[in-house]
N, C-alpha and C positions, 0 to 999 in steps of 0.2 A: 697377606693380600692387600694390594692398596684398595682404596675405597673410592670409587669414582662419584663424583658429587653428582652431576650430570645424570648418571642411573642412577643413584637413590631418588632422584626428581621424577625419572620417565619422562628426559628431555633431551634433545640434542644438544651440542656446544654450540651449535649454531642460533639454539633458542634464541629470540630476542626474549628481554627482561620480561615484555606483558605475560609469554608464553610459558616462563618459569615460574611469575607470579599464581596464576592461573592454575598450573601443575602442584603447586604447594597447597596453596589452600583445598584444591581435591585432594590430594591424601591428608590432609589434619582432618578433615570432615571422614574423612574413611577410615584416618587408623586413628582417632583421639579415644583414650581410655576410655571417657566417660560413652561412648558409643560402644564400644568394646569391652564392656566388664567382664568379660569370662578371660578375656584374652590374657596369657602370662607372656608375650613379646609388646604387646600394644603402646606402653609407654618404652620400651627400648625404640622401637620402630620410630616413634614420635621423635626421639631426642636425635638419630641417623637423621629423621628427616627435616628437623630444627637447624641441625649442626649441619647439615647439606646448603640449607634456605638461606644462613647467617653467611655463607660464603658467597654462593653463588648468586644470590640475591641482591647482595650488595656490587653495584656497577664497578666500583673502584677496586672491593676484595677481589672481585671474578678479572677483570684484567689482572691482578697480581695470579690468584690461583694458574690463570691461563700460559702466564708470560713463565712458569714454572714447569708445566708441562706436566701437572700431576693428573693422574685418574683416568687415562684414556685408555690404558691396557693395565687387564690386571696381570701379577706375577704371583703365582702360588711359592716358587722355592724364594723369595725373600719376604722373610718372617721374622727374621733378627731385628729388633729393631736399634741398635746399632748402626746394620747394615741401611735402616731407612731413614736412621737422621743423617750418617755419611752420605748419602745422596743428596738428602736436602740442603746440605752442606756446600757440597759441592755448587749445587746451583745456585748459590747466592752467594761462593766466591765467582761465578763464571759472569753472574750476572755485574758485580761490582767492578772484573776486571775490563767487561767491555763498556762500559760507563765511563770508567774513568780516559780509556784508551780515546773514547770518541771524544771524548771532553777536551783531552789533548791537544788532538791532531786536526782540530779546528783552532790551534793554537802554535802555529811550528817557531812563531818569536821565542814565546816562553818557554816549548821545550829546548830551543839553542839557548839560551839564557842557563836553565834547570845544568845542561852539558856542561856548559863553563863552572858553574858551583861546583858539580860534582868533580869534574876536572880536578880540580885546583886541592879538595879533600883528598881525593885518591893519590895525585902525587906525596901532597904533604905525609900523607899514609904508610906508602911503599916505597915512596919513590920512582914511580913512574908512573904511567896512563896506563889504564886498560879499564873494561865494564866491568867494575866491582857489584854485584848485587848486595851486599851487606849494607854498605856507604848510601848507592841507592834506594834502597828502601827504608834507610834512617831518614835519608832527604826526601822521601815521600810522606813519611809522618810527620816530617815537622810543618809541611806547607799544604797537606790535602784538604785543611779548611778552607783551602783560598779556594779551592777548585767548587766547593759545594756549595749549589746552592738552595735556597729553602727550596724549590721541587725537586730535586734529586733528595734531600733528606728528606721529606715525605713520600717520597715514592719508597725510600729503602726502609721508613719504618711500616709502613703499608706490606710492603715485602714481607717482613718479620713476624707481623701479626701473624697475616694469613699463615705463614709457614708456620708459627706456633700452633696456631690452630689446626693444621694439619695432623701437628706433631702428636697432639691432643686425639683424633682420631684412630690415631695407629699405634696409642699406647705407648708412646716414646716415654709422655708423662702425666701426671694423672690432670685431670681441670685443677681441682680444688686443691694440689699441691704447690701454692703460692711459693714456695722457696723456688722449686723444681722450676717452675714457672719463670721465674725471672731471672735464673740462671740458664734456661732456655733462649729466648727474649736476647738474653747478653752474651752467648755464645753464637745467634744465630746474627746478632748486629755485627760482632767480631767478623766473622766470614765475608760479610760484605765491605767491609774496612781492608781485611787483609787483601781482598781481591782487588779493591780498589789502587790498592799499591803495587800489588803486581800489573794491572793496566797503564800505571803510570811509568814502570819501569819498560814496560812492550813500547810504551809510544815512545821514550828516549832512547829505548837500544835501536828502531829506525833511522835516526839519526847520527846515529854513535859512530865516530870515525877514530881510531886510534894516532895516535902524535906521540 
């Protein structure tokens, strides 16, 4: 079952931050151990409601959490969690590839420029024209630094975190498992790189005319 940050607060999405702030520190005054000594959930409850605070508290995590679309409904029949990093997967190839798409097509020079290279490969290749996706997506990795800039690399490793930290609630991997961890981290920055090439190859196949 996912884990909606928002209900472990007793707040809406719509909360503004004072109204989350406010929500948090009522439950640590209500569920902290040292108030609760009999209680055997009190410190689980705290760390839900820390690991809730740490997201959604932070302005910058909570637009990521948000722009992800996690927590609003829960799903009893996905429990694999497999099944719930291939989603998060997903969203942050979906998110890289309209990134890069926009990035583009506020650029239709460079993507006719981008045609001609690829052009010119694919003949030398086959011997004629046509949209090779292979070709083009080697010519998206050799030039996607050009497209990036330091706010799109922090916003996608902003992305990452929060998604790691997700991935951390649902058990994908454990906190204190540092290897688990950073090959999380690098599998989830992969997906937004791989995505980012497929965006770039959507904004040149718009233009793509066969010759």
């Amino acid at each position: 079952m996912r884990i909606d940050y928002y209900r472990v607060l007793g707040v809406s999405r719509e909360a503004s931050d004072e109204a989350i702030k406010k929500a948090y520190r009522k439950l640590v005054f209500e569920h902290h151990p040292d108030r609760n000594p009999n209680s055997r959930t009190a410190e689980a409850r705290i760390r839900e409601i820390n690991a809730a605070y740490e997201i959604v508290g932070d302005p910058e995590k909570r637009r990521s959490y948000d722009r992800l679309h996690w927590g609003d409904e829960t799903r009893d029949d996905v429990v694999d969690t497999a099944v719930i990093l291939d989603e998060m997967e997903k969203k942050l190839f979906d998110e890289g590839r309209k990134e890069l798409f926009a990035v583009l097509m506020k650029n239709v020079r460079r993507i006719k420029d981008e045609l001609a290279v690829i052009r010119e490969r694919t003949v030398a290749d086959q011997g004629y024209d046509s949209f090779k996706e292979t070709i083009i997506h080697a010519r998206a990795a050799e030039t996607l630094e050009e497209f990036i800039t330091d706010e799109m690399a922090g916003r996608a490793d902003r992305l990452v975190e929060v998604a790691a930290q997700m991935m951390v609630s649902q058990g994908v991997v454990g906190k204190n498992d540092e290897p688990g961890m950073r090959a999380l981290r690098k599998g989830l920055g992969a997906m937004i790189r791989k995505g980012r090439i497929h965006g770039f190859a959507a904004a040149l196949e718009l233009f793509y005319e066969r010759r």
